[in-house]
C-alpha positions as a Markdown table, in Angstrom:
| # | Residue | x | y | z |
|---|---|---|---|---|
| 1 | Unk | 12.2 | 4.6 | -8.0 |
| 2 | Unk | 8.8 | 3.6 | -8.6 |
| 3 | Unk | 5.5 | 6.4 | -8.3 |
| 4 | Unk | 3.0 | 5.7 | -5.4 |
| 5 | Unk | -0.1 | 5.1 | -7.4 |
| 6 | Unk | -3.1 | 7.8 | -7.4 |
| 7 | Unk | -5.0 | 6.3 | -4.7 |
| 8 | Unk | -2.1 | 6.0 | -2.4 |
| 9 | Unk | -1.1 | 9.5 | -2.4 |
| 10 | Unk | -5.0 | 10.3 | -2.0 |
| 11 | Unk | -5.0 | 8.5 | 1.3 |
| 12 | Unk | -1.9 | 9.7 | 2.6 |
| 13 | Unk | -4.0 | 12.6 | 3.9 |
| 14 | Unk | -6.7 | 11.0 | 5.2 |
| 15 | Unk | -6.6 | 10.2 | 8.9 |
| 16 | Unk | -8.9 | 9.4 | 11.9 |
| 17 | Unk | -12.6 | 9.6 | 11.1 |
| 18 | Unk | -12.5 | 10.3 | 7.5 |
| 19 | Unk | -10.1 | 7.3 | 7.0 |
| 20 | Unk | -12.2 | 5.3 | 8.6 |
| 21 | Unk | -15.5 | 6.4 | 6.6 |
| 22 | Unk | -13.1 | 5.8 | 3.7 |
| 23 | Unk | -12.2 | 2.3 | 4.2 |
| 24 | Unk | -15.9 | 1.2 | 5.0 |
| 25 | Unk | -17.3 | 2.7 | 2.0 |
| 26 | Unk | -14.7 | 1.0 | -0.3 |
| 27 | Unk | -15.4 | -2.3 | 1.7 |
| 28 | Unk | -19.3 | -2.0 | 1.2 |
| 29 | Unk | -19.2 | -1.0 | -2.4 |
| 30 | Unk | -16.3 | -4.3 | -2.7 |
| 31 | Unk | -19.5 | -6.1 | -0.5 |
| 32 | Unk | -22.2 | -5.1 | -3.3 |
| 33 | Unk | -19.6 | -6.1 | -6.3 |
| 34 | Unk | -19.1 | -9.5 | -4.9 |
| 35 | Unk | -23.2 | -10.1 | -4.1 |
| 36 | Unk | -23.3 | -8.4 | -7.9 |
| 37 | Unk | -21.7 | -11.1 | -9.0 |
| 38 | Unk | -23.0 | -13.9 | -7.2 |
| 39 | Unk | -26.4 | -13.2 | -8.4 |
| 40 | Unk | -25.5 | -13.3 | -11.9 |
| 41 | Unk | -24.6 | -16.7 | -11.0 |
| 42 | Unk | -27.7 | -18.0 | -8.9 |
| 43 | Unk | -30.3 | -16.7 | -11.0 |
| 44 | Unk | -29.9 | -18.9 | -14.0 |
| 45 | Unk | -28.4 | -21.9 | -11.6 |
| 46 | Unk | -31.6 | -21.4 | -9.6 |
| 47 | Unk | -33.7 | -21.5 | -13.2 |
| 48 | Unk | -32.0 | -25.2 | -13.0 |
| 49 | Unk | -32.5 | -26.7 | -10.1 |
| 50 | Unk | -35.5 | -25.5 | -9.0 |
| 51 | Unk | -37.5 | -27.5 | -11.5 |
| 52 | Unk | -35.1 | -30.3 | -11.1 |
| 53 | Unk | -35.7 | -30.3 | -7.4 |
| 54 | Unk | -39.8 | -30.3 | -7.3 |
| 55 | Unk | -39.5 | -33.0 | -10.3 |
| 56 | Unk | -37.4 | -35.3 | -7.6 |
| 57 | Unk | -39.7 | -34.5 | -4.7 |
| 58 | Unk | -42.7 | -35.5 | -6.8 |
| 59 | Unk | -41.1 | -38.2 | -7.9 |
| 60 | Unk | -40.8 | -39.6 | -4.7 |
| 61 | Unk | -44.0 | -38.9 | -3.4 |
| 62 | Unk | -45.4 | -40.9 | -6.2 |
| 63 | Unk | -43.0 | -44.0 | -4.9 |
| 64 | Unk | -44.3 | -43.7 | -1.4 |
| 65 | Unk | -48.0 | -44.0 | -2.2 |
């Protein structure tokens, strides 16, 4: 027979309002993680391509005249 892990037996008492405080918090701080994490990413893309984008645009403003 297996143990219920820490945070199950934490939440077996929680009910109503305080579950549901519970469960919001733990899905905003999972919210923050994930944008965490996606702007470790789009920072150093965004050092890229934003260069790489006004190079192309004057690029072809130059070819139009």
């Amino acid at each position: 027979m297996t143990q219920p892990s820490p945070q199950a037996r934490a939440d077996e008492g929680r009910s109503g309002f305080a579950a549901g405080w519970h469960q919001g918090w733990r899905a905003f701080l999972a919210l923050l993680t994930a944008l965490a994490a996606l702007l470790g990413f789009s920072l150093p893309l965004a050092i890229v391509i934003v260069p790489l984008v006004l190079w192309w645009r004057r690029r072809r403003a130059r070819r139009r005249g």
